[in-house]
PLY file of the C-alpha trace (Angstrom):
ply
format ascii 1.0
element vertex 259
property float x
property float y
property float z
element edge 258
property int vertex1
property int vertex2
end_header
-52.34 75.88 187.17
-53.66 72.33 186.84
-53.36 70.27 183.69
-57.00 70.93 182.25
-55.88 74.86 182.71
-52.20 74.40 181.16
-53.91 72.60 178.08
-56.81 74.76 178.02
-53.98 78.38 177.55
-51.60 75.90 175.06
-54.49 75.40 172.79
-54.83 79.29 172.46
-51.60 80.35 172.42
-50.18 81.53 168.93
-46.40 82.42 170.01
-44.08 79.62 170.47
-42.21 82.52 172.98
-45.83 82.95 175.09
-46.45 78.89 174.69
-42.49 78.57 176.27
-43.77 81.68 178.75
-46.65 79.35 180.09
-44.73 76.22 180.15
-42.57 78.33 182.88
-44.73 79.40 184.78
-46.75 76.28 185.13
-43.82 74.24 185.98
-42.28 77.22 188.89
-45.71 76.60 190.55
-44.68 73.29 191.10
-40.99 74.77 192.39
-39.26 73.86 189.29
-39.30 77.16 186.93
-36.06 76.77 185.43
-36.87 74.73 182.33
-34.56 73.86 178.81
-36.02 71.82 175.70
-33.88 70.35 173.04
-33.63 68.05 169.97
-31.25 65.46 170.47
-31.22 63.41 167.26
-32.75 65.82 164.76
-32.23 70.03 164.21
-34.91 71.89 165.06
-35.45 74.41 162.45
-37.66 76.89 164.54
-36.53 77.61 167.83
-36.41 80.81 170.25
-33.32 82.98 169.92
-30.08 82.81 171.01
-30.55 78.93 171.82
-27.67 77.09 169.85
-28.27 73.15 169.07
-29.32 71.14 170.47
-31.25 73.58 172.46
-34.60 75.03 171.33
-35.79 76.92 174.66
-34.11 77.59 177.42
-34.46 79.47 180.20
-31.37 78.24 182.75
-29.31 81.09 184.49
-27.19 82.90 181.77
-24.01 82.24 183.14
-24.44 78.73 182.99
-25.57 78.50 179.95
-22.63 80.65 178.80
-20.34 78.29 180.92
-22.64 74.94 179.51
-22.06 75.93 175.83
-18.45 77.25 175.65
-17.56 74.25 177.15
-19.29 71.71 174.80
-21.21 69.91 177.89
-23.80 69.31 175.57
-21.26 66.10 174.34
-20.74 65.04 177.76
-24.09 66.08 179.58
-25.45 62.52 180.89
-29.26 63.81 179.84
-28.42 64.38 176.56
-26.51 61.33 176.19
-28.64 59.20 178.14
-32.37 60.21 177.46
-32.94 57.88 174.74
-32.25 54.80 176.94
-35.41 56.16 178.79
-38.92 55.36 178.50
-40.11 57.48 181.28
-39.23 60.85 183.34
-35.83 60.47 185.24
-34.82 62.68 188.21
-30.86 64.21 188.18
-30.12 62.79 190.88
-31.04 58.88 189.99
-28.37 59.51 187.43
-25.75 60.41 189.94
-26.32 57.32 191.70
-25.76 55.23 188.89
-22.18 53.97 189.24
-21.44 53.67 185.84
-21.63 57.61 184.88
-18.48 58.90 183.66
-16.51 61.54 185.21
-17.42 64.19 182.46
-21.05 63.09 183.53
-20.62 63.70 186.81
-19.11 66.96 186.78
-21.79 68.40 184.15
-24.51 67.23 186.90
-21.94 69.12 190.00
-21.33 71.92 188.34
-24.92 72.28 187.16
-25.65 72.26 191.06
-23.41 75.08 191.60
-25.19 76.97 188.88
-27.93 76.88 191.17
-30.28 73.86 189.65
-30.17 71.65 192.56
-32.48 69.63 191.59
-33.77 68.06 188.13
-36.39 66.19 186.27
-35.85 64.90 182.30
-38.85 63.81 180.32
-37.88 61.66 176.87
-40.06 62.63 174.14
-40.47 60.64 170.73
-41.63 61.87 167.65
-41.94 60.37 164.02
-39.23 59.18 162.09
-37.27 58.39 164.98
-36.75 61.62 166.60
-36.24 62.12 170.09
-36.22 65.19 172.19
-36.06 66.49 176.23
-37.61 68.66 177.86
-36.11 69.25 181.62
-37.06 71.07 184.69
-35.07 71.98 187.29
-35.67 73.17 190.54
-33.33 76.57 192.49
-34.78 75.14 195.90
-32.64 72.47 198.50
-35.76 70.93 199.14
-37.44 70.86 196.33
-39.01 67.08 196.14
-39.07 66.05 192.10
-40.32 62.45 193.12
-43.93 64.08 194.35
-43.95 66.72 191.05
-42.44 63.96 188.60
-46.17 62.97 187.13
-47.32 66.83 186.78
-44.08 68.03 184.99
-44.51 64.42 182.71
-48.17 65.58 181.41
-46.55 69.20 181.08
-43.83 68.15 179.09
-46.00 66.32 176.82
-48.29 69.02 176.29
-45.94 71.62 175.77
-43.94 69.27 172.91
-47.40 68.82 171.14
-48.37 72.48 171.00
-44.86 73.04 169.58
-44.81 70.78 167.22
-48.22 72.00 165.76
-46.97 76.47 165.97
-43.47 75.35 164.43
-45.01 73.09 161.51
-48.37 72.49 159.98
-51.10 71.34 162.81
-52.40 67.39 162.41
-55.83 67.48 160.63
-58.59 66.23 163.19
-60.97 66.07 160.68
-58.76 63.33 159.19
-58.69 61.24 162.30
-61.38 59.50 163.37
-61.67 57.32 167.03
-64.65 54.55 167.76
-66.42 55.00 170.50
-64.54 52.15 172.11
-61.12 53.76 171.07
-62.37 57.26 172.60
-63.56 55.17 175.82
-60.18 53.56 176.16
-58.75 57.00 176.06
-60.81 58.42 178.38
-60.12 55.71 180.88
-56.13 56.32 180.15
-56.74 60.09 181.02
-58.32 59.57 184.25
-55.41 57.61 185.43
-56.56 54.06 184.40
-54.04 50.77 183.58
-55.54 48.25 181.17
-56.55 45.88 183.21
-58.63 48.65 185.30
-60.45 49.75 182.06
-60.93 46.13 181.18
-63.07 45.32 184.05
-65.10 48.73 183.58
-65.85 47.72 180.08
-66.10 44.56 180.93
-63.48 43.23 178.13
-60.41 41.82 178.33
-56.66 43.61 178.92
-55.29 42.45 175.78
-58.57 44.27 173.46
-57.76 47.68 175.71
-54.38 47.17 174.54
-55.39 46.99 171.11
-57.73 49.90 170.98
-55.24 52.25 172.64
-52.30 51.28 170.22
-54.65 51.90 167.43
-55.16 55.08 168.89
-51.49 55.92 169.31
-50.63 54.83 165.59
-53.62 57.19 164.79
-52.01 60.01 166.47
-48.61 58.91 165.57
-47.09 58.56 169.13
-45.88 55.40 171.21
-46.78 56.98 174.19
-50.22 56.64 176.00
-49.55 60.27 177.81
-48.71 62.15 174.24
-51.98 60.19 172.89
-54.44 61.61 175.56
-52.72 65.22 174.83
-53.21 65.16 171.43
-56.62 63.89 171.30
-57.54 66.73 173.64
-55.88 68.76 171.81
-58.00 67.81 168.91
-60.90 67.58 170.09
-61.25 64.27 169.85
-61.94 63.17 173.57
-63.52 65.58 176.23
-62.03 65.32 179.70
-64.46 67.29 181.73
-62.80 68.48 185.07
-59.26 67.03 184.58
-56.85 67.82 186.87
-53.34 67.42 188.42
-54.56 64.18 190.58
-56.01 62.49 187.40
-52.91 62.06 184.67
-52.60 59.48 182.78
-49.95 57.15 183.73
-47.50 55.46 181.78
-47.29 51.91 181.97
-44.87 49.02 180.96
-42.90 49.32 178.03
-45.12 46.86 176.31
-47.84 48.97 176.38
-46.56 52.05 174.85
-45.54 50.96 171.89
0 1
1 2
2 3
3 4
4 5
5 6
6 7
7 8
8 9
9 10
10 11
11 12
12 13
13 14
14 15
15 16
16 17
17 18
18 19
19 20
20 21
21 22
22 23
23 24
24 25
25 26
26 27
27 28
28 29
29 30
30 31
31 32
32 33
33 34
34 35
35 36
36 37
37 38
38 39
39 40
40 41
41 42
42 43
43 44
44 45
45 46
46 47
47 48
48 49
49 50
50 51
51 52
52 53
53 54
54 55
55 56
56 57
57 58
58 59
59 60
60 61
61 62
62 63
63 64
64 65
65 66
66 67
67 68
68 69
69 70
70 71
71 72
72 73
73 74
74 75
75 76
76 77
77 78
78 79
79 80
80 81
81 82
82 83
83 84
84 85
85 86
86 87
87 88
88 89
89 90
90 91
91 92
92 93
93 94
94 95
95 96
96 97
97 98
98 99
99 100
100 101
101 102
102 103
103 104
104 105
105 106
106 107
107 108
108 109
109 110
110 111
111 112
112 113
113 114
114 115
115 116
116 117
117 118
118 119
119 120
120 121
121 122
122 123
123 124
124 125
125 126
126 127
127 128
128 129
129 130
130 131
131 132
132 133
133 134
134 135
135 136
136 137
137 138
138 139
139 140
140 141
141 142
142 143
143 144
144 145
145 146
146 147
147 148
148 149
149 150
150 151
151 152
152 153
153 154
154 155
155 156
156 157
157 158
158 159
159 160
160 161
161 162
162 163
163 164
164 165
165 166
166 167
167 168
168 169
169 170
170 171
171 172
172 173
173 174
174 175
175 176
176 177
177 178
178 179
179 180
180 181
181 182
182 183
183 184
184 185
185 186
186 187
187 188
188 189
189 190
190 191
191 192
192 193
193 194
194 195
195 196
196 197
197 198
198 199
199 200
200 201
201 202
202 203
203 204
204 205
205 206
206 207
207 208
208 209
209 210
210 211
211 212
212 213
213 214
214 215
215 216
216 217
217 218
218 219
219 220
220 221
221 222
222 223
223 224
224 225
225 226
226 227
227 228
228 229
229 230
230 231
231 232
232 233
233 234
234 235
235 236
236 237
237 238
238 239
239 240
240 241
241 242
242 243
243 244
244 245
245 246
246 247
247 248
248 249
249 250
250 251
251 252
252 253
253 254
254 255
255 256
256 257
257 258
């Protein structure tokens, strides 16, 4: 299922169990079907069941979930502990390289292996007020190759976190957000995969006034993230992306930019 697809069945879907149900099987077509979400800073008040804090879906083999949460990893687990220093998708095993990961970190990552998820993508998500949660995918497979699926599973992530937010609590009001033209141009541009300076010399303006337009847009949509922005305004019916696939996602670019 390609992006356009994924957003297409999210925007339909009235069950935050058959919205989780998608999110699964979009992200096992890309080899990596085992999937968790979680709040890290905040409680989610409306989760599926049997998912203690700070989980709100999960869908990791029982056993290690059993193992995971009699054991408290969730206070040692370097993605939970380490997402917010992120601005963008991480892969598991970047964080085993790092040298200074503790040796609780280290075995939650090991053990997790030997559970079966041998390999792992994280996507940071920020809300309002502060709030930050993850949504991870992990992968069954030995070769399983999260550097060529990272960009898919991003947009996924950021889908799936918008169409929960709006089933769990009331939806945004699109009739009380308006975009210019130039603002729904910039956004267009973002979706199809374009940096700033790339949509300045199509609209023949400079970086700096794309930059401006698109953080408008994201403080309209209450986001610091061009990839969340796109979502949403899809989502909303603000923008129309006709034909959008996998090979046109919007990328995130420098920090600078997203906020």
């Amino acid at each position: 299922m390609d992006l356009f697809s994924f957003i297409d069945c999210a925007n339909r879907t009235q069950s935050l169990s058959d919205l989780f149900d998608l999110l699964v099987g979009s992200a096992a077509d890309q080899g990596f079907g085992e999937v968790a979400y979680g709040a890290l800073n905040y409680e989610e008040t409306v989760r599926l069941p049997e998912h203690p804090m700070p989980a709100i879906a999960l869908n990791f083999p029982l056993d290690w979930r059993k193992h995971y949460f009699e054991r408290k990893y969730y206070n040692i687990d370097p993605v939970v502990r380490r997402t917010a220093s992120h601005t963008r998708p991480f892969m598991w095993d970047q964080l085993l390289k790092q040298k200074r990961l503790q040796a609780g970190e280290r075995l939650v990552i090991n053990e997790s292996r030997e559970a079966g998820l041998k390999h792992g993508v994280s996507v940071p998500l920020f809300g309002p007020s502060g709030r930050i949660a993850v949504l991870s995918f992990a992968s069954r497979f030995n070769d399983a190759d999260p550097v060529r699926q990272i960009r898919h599973l991003h947009a996924l992530a950021c889908q799936f976190h918008v169409a929960f937010g709006e089933l769990s609590r009331p939806a945004l009001d699109n009739r009380a957000i308006t975009l210019s033209q130039r603002e729904r141009e910039c956004l267009r541009w973002t979706a199809e995969g374009k940096t700033s300076w790339d949509i300045g010399i199509i609209l023949k303006i400079s970086e700096n006034t794309i930059n401006f337009h698109i953080k408008k847009v994201m403080r309209k949509l209450d986001t610091t993230s061009r990839t969340v922005a796109v979502v949403k305004a899809i989502r909303l019916g603000l923008i129309e992306i006709p034909g959008l696939s996998n090979s046109s996602l919007p990328a995130e670019t420098d920090v600078a930019d997203q906020s």
